[in-house]
PANUKOL-484013 format. One record per residue (C-alpha): x, y, z; residue number from 1; residue in three letters. Coordinates in nm, 2 decimals, padded with zeros to 4 digits, always signed. Example, Ala and Ser with C-alpha at 12.3 -4.5 7.8 and 13.67 -1.06 7.14 Angstrom:
PANUKOL-484013
<east = +01.23 | north = -00.45 | up = +00.78 | seq = 1 | type = ALA>
<east = +01.37 | north = -00.11 | up = +00.71 | seq = 2 | type = SER>
***
This chain:
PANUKOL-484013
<east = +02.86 | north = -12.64 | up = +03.49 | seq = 1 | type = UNK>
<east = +03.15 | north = -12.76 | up = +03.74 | seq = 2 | type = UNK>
<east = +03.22 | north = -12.36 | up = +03.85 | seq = 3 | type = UNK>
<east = +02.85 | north = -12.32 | up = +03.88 | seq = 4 | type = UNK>
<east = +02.80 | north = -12.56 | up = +04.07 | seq = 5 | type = UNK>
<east = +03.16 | north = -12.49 | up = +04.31 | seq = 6 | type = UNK>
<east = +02.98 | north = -12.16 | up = +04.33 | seq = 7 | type = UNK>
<east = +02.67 | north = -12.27 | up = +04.46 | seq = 8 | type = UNK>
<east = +02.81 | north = -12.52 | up = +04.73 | seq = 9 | type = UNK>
<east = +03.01 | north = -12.20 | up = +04.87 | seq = 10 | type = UNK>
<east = +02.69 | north = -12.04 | up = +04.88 | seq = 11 | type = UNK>
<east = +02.55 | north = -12.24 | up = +05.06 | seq = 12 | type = UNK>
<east = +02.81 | north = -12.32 | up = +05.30 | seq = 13 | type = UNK>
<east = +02.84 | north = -11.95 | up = +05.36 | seq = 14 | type = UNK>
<east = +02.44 | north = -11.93 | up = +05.44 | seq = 15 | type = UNK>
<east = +02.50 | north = -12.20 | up = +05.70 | seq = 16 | type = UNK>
<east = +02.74 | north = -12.08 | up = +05.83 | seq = 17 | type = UNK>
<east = +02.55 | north = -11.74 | up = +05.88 | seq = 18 | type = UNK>
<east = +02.23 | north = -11.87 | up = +05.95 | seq = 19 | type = UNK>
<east = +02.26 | north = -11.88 | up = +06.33 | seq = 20 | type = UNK>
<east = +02.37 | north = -11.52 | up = +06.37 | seq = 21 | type = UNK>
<east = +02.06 | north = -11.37 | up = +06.12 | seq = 22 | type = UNK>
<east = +01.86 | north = -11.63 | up = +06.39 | seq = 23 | type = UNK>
<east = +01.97 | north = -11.47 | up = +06.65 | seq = 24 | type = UNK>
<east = +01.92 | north = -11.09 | up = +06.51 | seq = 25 | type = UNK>
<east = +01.58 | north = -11.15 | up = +06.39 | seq = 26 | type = UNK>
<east = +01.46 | north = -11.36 | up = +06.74 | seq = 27 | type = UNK>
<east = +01.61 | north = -11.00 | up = +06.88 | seq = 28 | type = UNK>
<east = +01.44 | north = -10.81 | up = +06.65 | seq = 29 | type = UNK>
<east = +01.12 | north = -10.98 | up = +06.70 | seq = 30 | type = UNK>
<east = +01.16 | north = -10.99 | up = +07.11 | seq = 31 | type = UNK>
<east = +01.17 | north = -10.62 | up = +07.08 | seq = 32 | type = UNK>
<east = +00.91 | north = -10.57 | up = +06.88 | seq = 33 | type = UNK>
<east = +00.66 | north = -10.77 | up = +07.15 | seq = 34 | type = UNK>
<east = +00.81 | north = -10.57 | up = +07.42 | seq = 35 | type = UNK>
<east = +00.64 | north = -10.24 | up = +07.25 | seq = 36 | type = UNK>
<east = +00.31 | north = -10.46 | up = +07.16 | seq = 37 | type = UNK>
<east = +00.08 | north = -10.52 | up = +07.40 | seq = 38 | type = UNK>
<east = -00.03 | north = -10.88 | up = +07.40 | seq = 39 | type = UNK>
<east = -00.34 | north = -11.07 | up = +07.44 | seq = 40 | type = UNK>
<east = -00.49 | north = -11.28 | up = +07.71 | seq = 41 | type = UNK>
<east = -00.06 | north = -11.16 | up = +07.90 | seq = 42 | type = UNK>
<east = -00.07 | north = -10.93 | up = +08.17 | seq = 43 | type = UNK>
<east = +00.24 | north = -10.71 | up = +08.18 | seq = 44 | type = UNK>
<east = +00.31 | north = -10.52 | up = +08.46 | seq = 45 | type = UNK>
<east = +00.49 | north = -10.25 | up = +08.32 | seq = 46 | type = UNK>
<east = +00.31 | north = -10.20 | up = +07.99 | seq = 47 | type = UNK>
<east = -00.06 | north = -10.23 | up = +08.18 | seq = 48 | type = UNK>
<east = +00.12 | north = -09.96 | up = +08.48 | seq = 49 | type = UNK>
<east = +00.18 | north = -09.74 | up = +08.19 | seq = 50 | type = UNK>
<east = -00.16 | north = -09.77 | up = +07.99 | seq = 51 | type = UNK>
<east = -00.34 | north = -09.73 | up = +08.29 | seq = 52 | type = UNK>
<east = -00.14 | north = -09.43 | up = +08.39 | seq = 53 | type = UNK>
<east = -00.16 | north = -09.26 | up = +08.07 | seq = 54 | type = UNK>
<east = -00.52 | north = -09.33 | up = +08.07 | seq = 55 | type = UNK>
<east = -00.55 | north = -09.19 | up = +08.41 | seq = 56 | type = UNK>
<east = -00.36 | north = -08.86 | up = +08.39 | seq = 57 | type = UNK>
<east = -00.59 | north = -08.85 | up = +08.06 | seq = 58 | type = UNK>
<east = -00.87 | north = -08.87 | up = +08.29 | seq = 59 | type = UNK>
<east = -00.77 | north = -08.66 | up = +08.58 | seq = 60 | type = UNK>
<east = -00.62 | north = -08.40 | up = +08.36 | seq = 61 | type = UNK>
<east = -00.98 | north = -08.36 | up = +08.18 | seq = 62 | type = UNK>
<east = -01.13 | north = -08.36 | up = +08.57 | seq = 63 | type = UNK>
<east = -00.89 | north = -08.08 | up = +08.67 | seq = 64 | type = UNK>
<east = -00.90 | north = -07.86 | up = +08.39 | seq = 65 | type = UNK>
<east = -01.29 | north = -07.89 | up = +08.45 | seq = 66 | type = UNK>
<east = -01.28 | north = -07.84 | up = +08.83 | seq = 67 | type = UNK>
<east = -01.02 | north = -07.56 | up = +08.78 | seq = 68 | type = UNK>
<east = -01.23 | north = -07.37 | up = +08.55 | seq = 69 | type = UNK>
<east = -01.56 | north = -07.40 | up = +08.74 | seq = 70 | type = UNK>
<east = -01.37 | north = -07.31 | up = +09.04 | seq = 71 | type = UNK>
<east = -01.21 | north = -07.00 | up = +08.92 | seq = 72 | type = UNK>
<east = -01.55 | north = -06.92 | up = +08.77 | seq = 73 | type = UNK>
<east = -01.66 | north = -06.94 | up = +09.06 | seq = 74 | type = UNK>
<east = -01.44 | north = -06.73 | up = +09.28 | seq = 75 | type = UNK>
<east = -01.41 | north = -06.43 | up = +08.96 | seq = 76 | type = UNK>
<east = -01.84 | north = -06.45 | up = +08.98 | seq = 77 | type = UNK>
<east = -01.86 | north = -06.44 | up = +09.39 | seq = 78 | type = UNK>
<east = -01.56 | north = -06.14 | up = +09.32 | seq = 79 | type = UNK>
<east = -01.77 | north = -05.93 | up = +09.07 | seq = 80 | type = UNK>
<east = -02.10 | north = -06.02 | up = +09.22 | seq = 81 | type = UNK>
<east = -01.92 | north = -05.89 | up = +09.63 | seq = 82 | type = UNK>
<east = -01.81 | north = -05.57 | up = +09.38 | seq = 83 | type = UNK>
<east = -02.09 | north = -05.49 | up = +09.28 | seq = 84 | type = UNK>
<east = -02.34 | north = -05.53 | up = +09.56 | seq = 85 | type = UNK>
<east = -02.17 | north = -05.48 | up = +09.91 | seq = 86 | type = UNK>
<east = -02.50 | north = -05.42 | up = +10.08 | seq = 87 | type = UNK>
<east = -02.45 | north = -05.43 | up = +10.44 | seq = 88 | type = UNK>
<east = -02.82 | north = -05.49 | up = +10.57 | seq = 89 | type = UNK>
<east = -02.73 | north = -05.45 | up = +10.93 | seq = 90 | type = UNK>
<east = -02.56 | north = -05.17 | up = +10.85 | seq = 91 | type = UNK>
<east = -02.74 | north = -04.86 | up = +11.04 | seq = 92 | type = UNK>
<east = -02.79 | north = -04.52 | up = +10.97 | seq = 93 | type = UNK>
<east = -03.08 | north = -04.25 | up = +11.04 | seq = 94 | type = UNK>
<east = -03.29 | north = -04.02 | up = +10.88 | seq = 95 | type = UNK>
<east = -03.47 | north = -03.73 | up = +11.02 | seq = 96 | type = UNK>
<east = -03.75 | north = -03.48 | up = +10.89 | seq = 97 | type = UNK>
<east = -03.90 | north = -03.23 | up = +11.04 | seq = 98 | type = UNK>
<east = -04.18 | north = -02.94 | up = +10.97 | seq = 99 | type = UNK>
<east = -04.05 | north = -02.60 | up = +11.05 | seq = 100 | type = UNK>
<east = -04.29 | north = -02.56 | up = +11.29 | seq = 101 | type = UNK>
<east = -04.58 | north = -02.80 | up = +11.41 | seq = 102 | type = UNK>
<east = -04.84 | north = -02.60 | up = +11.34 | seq = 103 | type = UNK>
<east = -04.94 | north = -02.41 | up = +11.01 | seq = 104 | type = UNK>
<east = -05.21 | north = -02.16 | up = +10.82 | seq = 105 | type = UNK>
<east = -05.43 | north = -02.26 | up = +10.51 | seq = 106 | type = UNK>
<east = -05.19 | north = -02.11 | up = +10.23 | seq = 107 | type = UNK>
<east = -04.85 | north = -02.14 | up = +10.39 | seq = 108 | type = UNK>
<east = -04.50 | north = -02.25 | up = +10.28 | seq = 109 | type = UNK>
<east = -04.42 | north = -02.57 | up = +10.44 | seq = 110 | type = UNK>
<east = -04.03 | north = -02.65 | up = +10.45 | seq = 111 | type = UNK>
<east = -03.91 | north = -02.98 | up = +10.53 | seq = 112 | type = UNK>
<east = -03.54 | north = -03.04 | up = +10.61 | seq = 113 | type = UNK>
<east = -03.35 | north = -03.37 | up = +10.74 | seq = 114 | type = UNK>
<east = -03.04 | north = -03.55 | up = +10.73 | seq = 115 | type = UNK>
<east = -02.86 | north = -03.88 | up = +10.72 | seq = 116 | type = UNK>
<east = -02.64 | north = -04.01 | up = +10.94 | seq = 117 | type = UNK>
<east = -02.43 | north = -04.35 | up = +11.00 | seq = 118 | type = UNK>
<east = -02.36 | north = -04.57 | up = +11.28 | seq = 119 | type = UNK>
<east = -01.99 | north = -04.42 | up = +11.28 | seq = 120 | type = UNK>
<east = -02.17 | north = -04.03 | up = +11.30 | seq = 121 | type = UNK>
<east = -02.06 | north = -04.04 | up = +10.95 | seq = 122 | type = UNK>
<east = -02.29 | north = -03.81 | up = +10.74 | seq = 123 | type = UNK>
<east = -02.38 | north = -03.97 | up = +10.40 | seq = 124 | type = UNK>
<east = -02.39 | north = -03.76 | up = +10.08 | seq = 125 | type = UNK>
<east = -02.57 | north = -03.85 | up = +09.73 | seq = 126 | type = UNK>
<east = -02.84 | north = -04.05 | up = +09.92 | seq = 127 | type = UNK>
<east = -03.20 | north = -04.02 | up = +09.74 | seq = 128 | type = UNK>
<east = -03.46 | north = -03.90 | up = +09.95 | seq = 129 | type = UNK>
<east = -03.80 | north = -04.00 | up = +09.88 | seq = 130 | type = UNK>
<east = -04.05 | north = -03.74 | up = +10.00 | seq = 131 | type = UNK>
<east = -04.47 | north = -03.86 | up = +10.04 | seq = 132 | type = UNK>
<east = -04.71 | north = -03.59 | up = +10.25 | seq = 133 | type = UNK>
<east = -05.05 | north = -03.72 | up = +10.31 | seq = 134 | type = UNK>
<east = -05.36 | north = -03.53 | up = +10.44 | seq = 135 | type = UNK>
<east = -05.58 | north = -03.65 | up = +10.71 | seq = 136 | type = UNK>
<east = -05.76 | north = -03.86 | up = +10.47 | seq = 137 | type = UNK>
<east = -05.46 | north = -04.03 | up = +10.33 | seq = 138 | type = UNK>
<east = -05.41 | north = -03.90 | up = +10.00 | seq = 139 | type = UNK>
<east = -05.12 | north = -03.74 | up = +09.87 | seq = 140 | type = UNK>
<east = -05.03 | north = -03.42 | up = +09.84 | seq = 141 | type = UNK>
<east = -04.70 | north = -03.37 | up = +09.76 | seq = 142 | type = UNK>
<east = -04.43 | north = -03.61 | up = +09.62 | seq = 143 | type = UNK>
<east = -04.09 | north = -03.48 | up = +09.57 | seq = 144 | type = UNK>
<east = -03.74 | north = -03.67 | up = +09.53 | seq = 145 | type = UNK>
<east = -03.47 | north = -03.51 | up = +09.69 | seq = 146 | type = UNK>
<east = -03.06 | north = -03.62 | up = +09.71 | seq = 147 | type = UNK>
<east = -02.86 | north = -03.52 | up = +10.00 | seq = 148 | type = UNK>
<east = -02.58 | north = -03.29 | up = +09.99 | seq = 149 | type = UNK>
<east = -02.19 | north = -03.29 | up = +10.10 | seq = 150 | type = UNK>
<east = -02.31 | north = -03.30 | up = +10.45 | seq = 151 | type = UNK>
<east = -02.62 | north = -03.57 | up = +10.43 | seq = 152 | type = UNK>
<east = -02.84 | north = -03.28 | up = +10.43 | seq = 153 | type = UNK>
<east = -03.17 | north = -03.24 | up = +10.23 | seq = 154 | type = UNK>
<east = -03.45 | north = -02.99 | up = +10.20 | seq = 155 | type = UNK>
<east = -03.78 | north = -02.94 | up = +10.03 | seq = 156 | type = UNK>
<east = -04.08 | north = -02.73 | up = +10.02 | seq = 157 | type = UNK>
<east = -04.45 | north = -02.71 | up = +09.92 | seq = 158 | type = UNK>
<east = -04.74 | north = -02.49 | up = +09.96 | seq = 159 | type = UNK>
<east = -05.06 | north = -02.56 | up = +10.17 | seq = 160 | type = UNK>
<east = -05.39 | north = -02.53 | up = +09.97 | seq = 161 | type = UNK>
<east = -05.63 | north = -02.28 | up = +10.14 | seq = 162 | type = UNK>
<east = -05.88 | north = -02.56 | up = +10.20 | seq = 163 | type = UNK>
<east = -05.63 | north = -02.75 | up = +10.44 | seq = 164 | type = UNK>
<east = -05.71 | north = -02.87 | up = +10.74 | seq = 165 | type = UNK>
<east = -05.65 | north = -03.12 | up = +11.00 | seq = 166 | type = UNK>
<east = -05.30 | north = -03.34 | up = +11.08 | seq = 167 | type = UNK>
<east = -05.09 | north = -03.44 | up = +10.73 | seq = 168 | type = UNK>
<east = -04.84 | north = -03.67 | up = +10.77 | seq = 169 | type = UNK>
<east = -04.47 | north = -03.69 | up = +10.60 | seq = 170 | type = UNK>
<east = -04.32 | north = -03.98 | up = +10.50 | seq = 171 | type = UNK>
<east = -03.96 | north = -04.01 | up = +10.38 | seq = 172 | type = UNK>
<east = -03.73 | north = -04.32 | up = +10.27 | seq = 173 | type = UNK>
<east = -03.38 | north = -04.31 | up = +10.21 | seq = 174 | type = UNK>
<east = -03.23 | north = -04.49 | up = +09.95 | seq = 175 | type = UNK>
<east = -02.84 | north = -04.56 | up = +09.94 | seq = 176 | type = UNK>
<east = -02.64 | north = -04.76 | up = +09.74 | seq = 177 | type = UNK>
<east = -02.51 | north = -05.07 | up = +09.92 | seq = 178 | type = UNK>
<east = -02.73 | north = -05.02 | up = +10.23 | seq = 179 | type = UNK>
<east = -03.09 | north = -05.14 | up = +10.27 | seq = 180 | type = UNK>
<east = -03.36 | north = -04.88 | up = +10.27 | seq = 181 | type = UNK>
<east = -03.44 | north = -04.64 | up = +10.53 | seq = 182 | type = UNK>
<east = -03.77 | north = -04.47 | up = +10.67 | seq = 183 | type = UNK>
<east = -03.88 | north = -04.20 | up = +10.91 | seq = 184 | type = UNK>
<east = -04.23 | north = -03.96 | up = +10.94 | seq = 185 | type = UNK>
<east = -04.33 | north = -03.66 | up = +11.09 | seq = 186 | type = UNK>
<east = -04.66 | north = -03.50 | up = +11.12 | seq = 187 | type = UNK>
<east = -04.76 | north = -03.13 | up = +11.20 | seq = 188 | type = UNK>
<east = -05.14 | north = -02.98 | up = +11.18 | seq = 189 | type = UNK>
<east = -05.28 | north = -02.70 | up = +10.97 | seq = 190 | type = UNK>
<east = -05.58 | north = -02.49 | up = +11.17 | seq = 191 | type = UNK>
<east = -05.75 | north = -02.68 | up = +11.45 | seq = 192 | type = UNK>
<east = -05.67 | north = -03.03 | up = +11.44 | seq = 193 | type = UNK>
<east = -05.88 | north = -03.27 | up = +11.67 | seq = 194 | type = UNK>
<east = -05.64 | north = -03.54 | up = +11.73 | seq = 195 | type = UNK>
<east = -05.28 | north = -03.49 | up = +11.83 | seq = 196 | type = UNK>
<east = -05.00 | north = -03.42 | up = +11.63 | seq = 197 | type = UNK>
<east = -04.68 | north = -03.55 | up = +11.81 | seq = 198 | type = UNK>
<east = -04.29 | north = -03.52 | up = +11.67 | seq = 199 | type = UNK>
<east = -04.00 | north = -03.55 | up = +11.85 | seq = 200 | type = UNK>
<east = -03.86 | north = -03.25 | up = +11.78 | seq = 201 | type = UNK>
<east = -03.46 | north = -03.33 | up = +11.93 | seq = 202 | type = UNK>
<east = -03.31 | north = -03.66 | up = +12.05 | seq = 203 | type = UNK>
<east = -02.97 | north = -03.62 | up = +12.21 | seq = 204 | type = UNK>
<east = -02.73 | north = -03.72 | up = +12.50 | seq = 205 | type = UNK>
<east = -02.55 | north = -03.51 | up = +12.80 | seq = 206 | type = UNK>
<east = -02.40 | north = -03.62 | up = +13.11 | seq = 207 | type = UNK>
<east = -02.52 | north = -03.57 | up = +13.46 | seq = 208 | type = UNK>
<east = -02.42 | north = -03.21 | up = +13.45 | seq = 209 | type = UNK>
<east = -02.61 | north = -03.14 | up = +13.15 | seq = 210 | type = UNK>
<east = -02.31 | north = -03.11 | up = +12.90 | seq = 211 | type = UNK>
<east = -02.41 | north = -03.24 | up = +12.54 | seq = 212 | type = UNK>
<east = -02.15 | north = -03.52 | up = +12.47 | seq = 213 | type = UNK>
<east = -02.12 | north = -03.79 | up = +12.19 | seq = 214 | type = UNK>
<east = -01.87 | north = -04.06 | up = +12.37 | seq = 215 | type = UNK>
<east = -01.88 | north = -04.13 | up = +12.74 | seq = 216 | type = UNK>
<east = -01.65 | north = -04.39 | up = +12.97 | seq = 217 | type = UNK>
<east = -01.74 | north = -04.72 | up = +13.14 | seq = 218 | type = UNK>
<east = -01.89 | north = -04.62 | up = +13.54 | seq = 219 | type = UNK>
<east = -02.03 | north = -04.29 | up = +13.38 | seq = 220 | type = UNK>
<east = -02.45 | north = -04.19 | up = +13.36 | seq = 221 | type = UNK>
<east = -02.54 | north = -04.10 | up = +13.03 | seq = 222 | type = UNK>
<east = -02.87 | north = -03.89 | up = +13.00 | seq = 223 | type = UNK>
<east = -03.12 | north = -03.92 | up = +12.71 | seq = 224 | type = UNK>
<east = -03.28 | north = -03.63 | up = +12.66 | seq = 225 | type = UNK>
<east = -03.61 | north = -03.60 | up = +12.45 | seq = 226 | type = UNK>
<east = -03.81 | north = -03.26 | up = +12.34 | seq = 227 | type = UNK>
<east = -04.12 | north = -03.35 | up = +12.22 | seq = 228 | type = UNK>
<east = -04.37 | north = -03.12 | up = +12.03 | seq = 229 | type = UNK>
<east = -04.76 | north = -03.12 | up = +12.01 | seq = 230 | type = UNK>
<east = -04.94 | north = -02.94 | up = +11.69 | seq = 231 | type = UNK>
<east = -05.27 | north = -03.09 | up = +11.75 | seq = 232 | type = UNK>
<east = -05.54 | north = -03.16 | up = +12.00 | seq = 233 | type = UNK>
<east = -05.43 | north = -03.26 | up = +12.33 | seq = 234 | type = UNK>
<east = -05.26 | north = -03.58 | up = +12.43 | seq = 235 | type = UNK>
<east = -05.39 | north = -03.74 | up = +12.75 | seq = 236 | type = UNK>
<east = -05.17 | north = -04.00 | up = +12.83 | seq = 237 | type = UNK>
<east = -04.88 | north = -03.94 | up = +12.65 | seq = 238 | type = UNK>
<east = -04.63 | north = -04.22 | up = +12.71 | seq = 239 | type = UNK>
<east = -04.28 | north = -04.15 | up = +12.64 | seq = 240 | type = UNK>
<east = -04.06 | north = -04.44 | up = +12.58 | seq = 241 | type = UNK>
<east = -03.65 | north = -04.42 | up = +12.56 | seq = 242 | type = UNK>
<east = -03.47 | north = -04.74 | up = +12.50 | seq = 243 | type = UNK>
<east = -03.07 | north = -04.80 | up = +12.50 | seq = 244 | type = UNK>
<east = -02.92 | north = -05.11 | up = +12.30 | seq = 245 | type = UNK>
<east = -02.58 | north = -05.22 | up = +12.35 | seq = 246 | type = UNK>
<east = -02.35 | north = -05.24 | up = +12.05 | seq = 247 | type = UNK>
<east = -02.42 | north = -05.58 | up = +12.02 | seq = 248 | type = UNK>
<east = -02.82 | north = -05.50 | up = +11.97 | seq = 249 | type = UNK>
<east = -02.94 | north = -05.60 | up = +12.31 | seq = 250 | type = UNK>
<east = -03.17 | north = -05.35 | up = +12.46 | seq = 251 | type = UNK>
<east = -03.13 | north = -05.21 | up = +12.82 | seq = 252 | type = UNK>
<east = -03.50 | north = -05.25 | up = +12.95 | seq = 253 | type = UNK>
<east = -03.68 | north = -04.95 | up = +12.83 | seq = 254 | type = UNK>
<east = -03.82 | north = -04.66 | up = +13.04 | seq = 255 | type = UNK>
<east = -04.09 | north = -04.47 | up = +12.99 | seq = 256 | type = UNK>
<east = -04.27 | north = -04.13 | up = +13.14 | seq = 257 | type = UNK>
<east = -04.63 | north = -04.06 | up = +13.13 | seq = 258 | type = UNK>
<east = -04.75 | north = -03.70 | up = +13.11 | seq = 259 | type = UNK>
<east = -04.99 | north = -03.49 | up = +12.92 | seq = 260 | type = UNK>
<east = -04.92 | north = -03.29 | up = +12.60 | seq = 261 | type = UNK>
<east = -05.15 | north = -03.03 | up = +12.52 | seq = 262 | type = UNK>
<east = -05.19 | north = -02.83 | up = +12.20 | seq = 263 | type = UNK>
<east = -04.90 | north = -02.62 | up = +12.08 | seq = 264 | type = UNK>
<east = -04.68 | north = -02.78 | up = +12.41 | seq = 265 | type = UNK>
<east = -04.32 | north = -02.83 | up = +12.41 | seq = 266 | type = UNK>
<east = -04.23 | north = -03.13 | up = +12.67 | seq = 267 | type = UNK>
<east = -03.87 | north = -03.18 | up = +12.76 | seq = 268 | type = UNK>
<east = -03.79 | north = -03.50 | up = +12.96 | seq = 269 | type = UNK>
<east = -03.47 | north = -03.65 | up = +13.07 | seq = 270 | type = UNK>
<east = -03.40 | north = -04.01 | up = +13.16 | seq = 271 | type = UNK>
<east = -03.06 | north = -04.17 | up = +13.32 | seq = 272 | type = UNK>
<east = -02.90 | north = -04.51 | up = +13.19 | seq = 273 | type = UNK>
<east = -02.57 | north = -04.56 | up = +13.44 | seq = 274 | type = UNK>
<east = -02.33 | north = -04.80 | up = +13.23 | seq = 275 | type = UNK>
<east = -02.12 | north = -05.04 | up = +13.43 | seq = 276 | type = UNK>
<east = -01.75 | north = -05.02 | up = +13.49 | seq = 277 | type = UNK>
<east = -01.74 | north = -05.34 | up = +13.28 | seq = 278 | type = UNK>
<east = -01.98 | north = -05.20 | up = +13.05 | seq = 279 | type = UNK>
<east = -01.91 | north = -05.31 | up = +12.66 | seq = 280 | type = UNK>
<east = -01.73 | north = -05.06 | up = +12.44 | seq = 281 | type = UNK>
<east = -01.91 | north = -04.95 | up = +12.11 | seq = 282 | type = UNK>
<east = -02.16 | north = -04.77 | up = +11.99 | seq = 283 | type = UNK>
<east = -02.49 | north = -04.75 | up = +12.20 | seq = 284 | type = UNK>
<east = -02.80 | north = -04.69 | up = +12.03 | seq = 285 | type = UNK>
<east = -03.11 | north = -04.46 | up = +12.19 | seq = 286 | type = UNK>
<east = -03.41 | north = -04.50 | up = +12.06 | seq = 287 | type = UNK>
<east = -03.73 | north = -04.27 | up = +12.16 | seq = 288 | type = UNK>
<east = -04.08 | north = -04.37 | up = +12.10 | seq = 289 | type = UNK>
<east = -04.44 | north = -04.16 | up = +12.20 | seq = 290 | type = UNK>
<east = -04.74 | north = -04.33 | up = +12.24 | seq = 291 | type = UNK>
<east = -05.09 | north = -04.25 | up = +12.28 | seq = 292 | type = UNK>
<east = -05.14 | north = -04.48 | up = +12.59 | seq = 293 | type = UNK>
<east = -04.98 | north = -04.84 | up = +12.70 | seq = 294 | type = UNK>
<east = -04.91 | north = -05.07 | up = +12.42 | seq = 295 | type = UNK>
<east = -05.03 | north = -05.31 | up = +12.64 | seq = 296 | type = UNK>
<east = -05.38 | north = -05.13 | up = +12.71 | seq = 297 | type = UNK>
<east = -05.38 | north = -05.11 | up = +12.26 | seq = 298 | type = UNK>
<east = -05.20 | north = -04.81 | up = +12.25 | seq = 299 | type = UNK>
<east = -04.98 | north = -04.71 | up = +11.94 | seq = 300 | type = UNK>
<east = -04.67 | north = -04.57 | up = +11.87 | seq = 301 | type = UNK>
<east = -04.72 | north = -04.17 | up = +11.74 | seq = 302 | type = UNK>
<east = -04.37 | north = -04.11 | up = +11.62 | seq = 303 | type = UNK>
<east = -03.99 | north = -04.24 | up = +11.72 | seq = 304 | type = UNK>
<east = -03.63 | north = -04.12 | up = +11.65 | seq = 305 | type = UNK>
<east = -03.31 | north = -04.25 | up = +11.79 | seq = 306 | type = UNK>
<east = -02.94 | north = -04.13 | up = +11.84 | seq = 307 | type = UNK>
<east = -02.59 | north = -04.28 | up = +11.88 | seq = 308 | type = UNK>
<east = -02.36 | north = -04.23 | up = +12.13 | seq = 309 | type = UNK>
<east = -01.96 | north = -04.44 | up = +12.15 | seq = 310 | type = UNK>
<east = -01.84 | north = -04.58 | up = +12.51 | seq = 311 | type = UNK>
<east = -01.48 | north = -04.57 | up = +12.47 | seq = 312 | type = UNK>
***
């Protein structure tokens, strides 16, 4: 029992004698285990700085991600949807028709021809033409659908009935893709008709000395020149109107010329627009309009056509 107990009083010493060192290592121990563990009721500047900032980027990451995408979306849908439409409605172009002649027999061939044009005299090609004739009573006739060729050409042609009579009108609309719709009409008269049938048979430009030109300088005079046809009864008081615009749209005040069209007559008029030495550069626009009187006095328009012409 002595050696059992000499061993146990070693022991002991030796645990004493240790004890403040394992005190030490465990209050170590211990002190880093609180640093990691957030505490109750005790703020800690760092350890709340780095919750809140983890929570944060959490936060602001999700935002981003979300933002980012709808964004991008966005942009991709705008992209595909600028792709795919690219209408330019104040984009301008023209189409023309025209009879072969103003004038016609019960039973004849009628041939219709036109063309499309841009704002930049470029011609358009595989533009659908949309062709309506109506008789004087305003039913149809004909319908055809036409597309324009290599040069913004298009043609078409139907045969009269032998019980037509009176003025029939042509309506055409252009379709293109990536431009809004265009329109024009013509009419022309089969036998005797007994109210006019006006068209404008040519629209075009020349300077002073009557050269045919498509560009002119700043100081020059630019002369609009319009042949207008009659195929029906006579016109009174034909008014014709020519109007220039600017290539910004505004419109040089209009002039106008009254004279009488009878049947079957070919009139031929001429009107001047100087431009200014500080005139804008562009593309001009000439518009031409025949009326049956003064739009003022409840006239109406008969028919219109207009050209283009570039100050450089």
């Amino acid at each position: 029992m002595s050696k059992r107990k000499t061993i146990a009083s070693l022991l002991i010493v030796l645990f004493i004698l240790n004890f403040p060192t394992m005190v030490v290592n465990l209050d170590v121990e211990a002190s880093v285990k609180d640093l990691n563990k957030p505490k109750i009721g005790q703020t800690n500047s760092n350890e709340r700085t780095d919750d809140v900032d983890d929570e944060d980027e959490v936060v602001d990451n999700d935002e981003v991600v979300v933002d980012d995408v709808d964004d991008e979306d966005e942009v991709v849908d705008n992209d595909e949807n600028s792709k795919k439409l690219k209408v330019h409605p104040k984009k301008s172009f023209t189409i023309t028709i025209s009879p072969d002649k103003p004038t016609y027999s019960q039973g004849e061939i009628v041939y219709l021809s036109g063309s499309i044009i841009d704002s930049g005299k470029t011609q358009l090609t595989n533009g659908t033409i949309s062709i309506q004739v109506l008789d004087p009573n305003g039913s149809t006739i004909h319908i055809a659908s036409k597309t324009t060729d290599n040069f913004g050409d298009y043609s078409d042609d139907f045969t009269l009935t032998d019980e037509a009579s009176g003025t029939y009108t042509v309506f055409v609309t252009l379709s293109l893709l990536g431009y809004q719709d265009s329109y024009n009409h013509a009419t022309f008269t089969v036998g005797e008709s007994l109210t006019p049938s006006i068209r404008i048979a040519s629209l075009y430009v020349t300077d002073q000395s009557g050269e045919n030109r498509s560009s002119f300088n700043q100081g020059e005079t630019v002369i609009v020149r319009v042949v207008v046809q009659n195929g029906g009864a006579e016109l009174e008081k034909g008014m014709i109107w020519v109007e220039v615009s600017t290539p910004d749209g505004v419109p040089i005040p209009p002039v106008f010329v009254e004279t009488k069209i009878t049947r079957g007559e070919i009139v031929t008029v001429g009107v001047s627009t100087p431009l200014s030495d500080d005139a804008d550069l562009g593309q001009y626009t000439a518009n031409s309009y025949v009326s049956n009187k003064m739009i003022s006095q409840g006239g109406k328009f008969l028919t219109k056509s207009k050209t283009i012409f570039g100050l450089n």
